[in-house]
C-alpha positions as CSV (number, residue, x, y, z in Angstrom):
1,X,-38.6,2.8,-28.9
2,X,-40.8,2.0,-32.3
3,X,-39.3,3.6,-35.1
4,X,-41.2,4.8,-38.3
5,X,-38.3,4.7,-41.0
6,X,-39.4,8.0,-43.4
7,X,-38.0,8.7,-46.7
8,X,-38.0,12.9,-47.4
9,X,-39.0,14.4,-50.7
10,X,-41.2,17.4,-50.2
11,X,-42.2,19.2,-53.8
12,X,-41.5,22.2,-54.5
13,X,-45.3,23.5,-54.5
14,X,-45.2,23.1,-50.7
15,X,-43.3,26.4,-50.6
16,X,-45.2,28.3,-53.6
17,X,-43.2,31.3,-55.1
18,X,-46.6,33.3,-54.6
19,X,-45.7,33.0,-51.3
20,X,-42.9,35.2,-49.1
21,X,-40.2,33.8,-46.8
22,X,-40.9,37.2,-44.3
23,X,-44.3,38.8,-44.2
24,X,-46.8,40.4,-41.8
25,X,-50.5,38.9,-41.9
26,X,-53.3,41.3,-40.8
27,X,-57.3,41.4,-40.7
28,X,-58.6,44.3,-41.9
29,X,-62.1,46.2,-42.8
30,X,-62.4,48.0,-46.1
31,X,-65.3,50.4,-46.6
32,X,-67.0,52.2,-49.9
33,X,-70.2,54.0,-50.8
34,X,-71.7,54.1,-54.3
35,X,-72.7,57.8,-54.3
36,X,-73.3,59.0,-57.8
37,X,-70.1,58.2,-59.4
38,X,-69.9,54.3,-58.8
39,X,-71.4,51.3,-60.1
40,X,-72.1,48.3,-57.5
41,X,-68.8,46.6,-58.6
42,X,-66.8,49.9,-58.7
43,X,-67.7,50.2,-55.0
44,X,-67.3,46.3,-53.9
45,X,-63.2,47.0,-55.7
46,X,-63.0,50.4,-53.8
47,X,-63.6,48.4,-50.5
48,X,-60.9,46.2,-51.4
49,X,-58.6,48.8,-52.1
50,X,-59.1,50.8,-49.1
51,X,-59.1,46.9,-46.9
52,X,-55.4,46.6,-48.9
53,X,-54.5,50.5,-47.8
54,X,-55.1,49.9,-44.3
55,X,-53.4,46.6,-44.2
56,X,-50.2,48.2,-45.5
57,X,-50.7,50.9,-42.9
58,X,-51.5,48.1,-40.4
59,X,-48.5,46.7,-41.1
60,X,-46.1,49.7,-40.7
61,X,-47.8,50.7,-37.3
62,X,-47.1,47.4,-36.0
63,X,-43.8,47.4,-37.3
64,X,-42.7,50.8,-35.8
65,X,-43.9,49.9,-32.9
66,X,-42.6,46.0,-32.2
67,X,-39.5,45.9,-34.0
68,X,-37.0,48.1,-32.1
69,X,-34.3,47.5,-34.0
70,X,-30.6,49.5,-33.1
71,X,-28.9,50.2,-35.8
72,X,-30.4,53.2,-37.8
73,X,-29.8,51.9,-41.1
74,X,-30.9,48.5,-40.8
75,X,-34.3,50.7,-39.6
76,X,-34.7,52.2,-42.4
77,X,-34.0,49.2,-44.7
78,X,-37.0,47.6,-42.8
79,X,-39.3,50.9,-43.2
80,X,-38.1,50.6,-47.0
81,X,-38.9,47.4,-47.2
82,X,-42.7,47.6,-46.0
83,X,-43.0,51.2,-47.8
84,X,-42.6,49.7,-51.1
85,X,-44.4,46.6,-49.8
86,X,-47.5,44.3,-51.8
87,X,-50.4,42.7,-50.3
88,X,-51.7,39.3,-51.0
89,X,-55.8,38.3,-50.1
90,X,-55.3,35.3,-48.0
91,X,-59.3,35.0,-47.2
92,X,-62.4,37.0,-47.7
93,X,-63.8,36.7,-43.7
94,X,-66.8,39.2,-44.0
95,X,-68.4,41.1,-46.8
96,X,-72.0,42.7,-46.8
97,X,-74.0,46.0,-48.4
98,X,-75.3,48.1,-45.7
99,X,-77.7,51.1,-45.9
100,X,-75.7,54.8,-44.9
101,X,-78.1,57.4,-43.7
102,X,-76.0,60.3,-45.5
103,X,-74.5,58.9,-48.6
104,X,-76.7,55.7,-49.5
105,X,-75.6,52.3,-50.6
106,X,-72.3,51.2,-48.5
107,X,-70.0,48.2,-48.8
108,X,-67.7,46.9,-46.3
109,X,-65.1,43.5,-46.8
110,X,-63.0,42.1,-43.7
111,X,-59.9,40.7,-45.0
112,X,-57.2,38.6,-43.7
113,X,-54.1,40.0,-46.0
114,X,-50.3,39.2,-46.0
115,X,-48.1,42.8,-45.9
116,X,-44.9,40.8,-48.3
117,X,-42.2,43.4,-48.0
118,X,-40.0,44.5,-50.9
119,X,-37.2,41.5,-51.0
120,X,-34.1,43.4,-51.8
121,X,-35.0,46.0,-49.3
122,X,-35.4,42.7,-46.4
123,X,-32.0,41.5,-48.2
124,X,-30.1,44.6,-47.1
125,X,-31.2,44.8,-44.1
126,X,-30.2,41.2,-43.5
127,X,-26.2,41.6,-44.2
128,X,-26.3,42.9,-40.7
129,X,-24.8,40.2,-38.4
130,X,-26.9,41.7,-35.1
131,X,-30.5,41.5,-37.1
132,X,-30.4,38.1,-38.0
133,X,-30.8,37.1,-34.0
134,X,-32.2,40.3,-33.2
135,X,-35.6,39.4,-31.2
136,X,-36.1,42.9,-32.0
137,X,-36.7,42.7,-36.0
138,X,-39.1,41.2,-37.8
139,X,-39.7,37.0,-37.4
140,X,-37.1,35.0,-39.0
141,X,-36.7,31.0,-38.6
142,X,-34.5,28.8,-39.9
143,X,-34.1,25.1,-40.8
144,X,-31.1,22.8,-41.2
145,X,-29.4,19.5,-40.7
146,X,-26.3,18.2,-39.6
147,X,-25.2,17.6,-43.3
148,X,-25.9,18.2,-46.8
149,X,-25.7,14.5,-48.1
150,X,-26.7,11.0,-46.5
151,X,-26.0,7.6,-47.3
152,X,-28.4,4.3,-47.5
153,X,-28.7,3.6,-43.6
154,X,-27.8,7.1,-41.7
155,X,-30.1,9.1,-39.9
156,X,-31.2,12.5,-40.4
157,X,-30.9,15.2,-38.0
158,X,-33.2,18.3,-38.4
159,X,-32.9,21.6,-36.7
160,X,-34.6,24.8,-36.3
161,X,-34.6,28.1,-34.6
162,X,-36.0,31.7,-34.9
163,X,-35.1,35.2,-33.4
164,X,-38.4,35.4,-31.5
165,X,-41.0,33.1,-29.8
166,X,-42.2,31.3,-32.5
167,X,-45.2,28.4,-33.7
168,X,-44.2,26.0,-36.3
169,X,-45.0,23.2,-38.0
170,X,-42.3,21.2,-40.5
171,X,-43.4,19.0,-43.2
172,X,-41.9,16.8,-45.7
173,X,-43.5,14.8,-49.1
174,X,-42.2,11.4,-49.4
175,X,-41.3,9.7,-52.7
176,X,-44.8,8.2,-53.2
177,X,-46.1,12.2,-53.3
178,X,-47.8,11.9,-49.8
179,X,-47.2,15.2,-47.4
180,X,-46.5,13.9,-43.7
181,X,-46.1,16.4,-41.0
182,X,-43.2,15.9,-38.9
183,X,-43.9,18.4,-36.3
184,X,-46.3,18.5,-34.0
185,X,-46.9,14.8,-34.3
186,X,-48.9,12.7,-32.1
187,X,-46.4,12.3,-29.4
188,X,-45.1,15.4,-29.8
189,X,-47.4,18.2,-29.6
190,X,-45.5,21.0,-29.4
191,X,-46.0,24.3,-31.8
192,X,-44.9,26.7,-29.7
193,X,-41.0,27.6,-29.1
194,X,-38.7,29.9,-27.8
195,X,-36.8,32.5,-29.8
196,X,-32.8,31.7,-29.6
197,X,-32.9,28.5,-28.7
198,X,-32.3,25.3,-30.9
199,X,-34.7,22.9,-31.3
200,X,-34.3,19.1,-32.9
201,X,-36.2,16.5,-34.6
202,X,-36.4,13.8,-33.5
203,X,-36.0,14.1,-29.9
204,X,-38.0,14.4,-26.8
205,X,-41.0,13.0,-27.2
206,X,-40.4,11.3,-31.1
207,X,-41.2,8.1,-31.8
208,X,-39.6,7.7,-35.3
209,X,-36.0,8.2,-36.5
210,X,-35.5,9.7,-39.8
211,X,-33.3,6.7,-41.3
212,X,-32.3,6.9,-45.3
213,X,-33.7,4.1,-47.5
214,X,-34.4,3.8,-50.9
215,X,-35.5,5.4,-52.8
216,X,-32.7,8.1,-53.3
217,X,-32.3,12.0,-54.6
218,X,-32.8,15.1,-53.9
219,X,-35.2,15.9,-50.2
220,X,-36.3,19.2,-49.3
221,X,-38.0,19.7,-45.8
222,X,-40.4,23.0,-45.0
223,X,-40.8,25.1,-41.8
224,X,-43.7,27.6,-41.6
225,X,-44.0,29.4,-38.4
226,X,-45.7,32.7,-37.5
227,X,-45.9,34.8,-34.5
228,X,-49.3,33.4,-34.0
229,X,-50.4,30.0,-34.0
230,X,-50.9,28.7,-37.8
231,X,-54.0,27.7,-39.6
232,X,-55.0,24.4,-39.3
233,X,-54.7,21.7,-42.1
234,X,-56.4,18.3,-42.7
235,X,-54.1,15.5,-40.6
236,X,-54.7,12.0,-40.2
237,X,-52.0,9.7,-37.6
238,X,-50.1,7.3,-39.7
239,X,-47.7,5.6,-37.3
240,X,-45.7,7.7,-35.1
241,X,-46.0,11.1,-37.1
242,X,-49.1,12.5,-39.6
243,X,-50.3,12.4,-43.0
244,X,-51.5,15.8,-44.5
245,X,-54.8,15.3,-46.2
246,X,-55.0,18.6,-47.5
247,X,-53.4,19.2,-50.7
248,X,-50.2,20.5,-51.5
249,X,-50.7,23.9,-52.9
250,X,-53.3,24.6,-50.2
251,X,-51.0,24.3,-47.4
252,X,-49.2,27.6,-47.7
253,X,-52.5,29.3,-47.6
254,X,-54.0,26.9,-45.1
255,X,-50.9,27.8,-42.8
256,X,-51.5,31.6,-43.5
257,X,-55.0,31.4,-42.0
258,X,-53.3,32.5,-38.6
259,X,-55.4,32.1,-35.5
260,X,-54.7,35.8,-34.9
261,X,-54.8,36.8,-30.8
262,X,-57.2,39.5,-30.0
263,X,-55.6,42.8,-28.8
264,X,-56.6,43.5,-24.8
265,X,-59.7,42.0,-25.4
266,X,-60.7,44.3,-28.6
267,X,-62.5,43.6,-31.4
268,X,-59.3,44.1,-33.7
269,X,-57.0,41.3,-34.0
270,X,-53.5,41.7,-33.7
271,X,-51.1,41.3,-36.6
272,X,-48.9,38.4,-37.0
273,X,-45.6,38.1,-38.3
274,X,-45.0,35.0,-40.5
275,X,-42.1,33.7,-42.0
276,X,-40.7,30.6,-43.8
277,X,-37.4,28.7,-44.5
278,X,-36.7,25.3,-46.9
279,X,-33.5,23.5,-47.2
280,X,-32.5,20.6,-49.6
281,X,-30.7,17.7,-48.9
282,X,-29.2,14.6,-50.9
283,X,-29.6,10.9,-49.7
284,X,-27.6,7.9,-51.9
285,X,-26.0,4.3,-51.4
């Protein structure tokens, strides 16, 4: 089997702090009319606003209704957590001016928005050992190896898992500051995977072993994964596995642009839940 020796080092940017580690993504409409009260830019912000109310309320809906979590208080942590949640504008989809017969001068905005609940709230409701697995709560994934530190010469073993189905992706930035994508790759084109079960890289269908050589430091690897498959970035094949063309601090939005599954054939899209998880390593002679 060919083997494409890789050396990690994935910047920090590629998991942005503007970003969360747990969210819920969501298209939404927001509508305003000008009436006699508001300027043309006063309405085009009141759409916004009302697009950012319904994705909160979106969000909680959705929650209620898929996350059938057991124990009461670890409930009510999540309801917290969403209650006191903020929302981030991923994308702008649609936005227009439109006559209303009754009131005048309308505005509507589609918006694909990400629902980031209040962390300290998710953080509680985490201590509980049952949630973390729970397929029941909200998406959580998670990404490790079979040690903290490598030598010059040993191989790197990468795992991940989540509490639900799942699609992923997992990228790393080498030392030369290029972003490769380990998974899906081109012999390996897998993005969808089974909640509960433990997945490893390589294996399968990989075509490259993750060997240590110089040079050496710190190496942090990324998973993103959602509910629904992720937005696409810019690839290219190099060897066995695939260069990101797109740039670093555009792949957390880039990921974010879900390809959100229509809801029994409606209009509306369903919402997504998202979630994230990074891990450091350290490589020497």
């Amino acid at each position: 089997m060919k083997k494409t020796f890789l050396v990690l080092l994935l910047a920090i940017c590629i998991s942005s702090p503007l970003y969360a580690a747990q969210s819920t993504i969501v298209d939404v409409d927001g509508n305003a009319c000008m009436g006699d009260d508001k300027s043309r830019k006063q309405t085009e912000q009141a759409a916004m606003a009302d697009a950012k109310r319904s994705a909160v309320e979106r969000a909680m809906t959705y929650l209620k209704s898929e996350t059938q979590v057991k124990d009461f208080s670890v409930e009510k942590d999540l309801v917290n957590a969403y209650a006191q949640a903020t929302v981030k504008v991923i994308q702008e989809l649609e936005k227009s001016w439109f006559k209303d017969a009754t009131v005048g001068d309308c505005y509507r905005i589609k918006v694909k928005a990400e629902i980031i609940p209040d962390e300290k709230a998710m953080q509680k409701a985490a201590q509980a050992k049952e949630f973390v697995d729970d397929p029941a709560a909200p998406l959580k994934v998670k990404i490790w190896t079979d040690k903290q530190g490598y030598k010059h010469g040993e191989k790197v073993k990468i795992y991940l898992k989540g509490n639900k189905p799942f699609y992923a992706r997992v990228l790393y930035r080498d030392v030369k500051g290029e972003t490769v994508q380990l998974l899906p790759n081109p012999y390996r084109r897998d993005t969808y995977f089974n909640g509960g079960t433990v997945y490893e890289i390589p294996s399968g269908n990989d075509r490259f072993d993750l060997e240590v050589t110089p040079p050496f430091g710190q190496e942090d690897i990324v998973l993103l994964a959602a509910t629904s498959p992720l937005g696409d970035i810019n690839v290219e094949v190099q060897g066995d596995v695939y260069r990101v063309v797109s740039k670093p601090t555009d792949i957390p939005m880039l990921s974010r642009g879900l390809k959100v599954q229509r809801v029994d054939g409606k209009k509306q899209a369903a919402p997504s839940e998202f979630s994230e998880d990074n891990l450091s390593i350290k490589t020497g002679r």
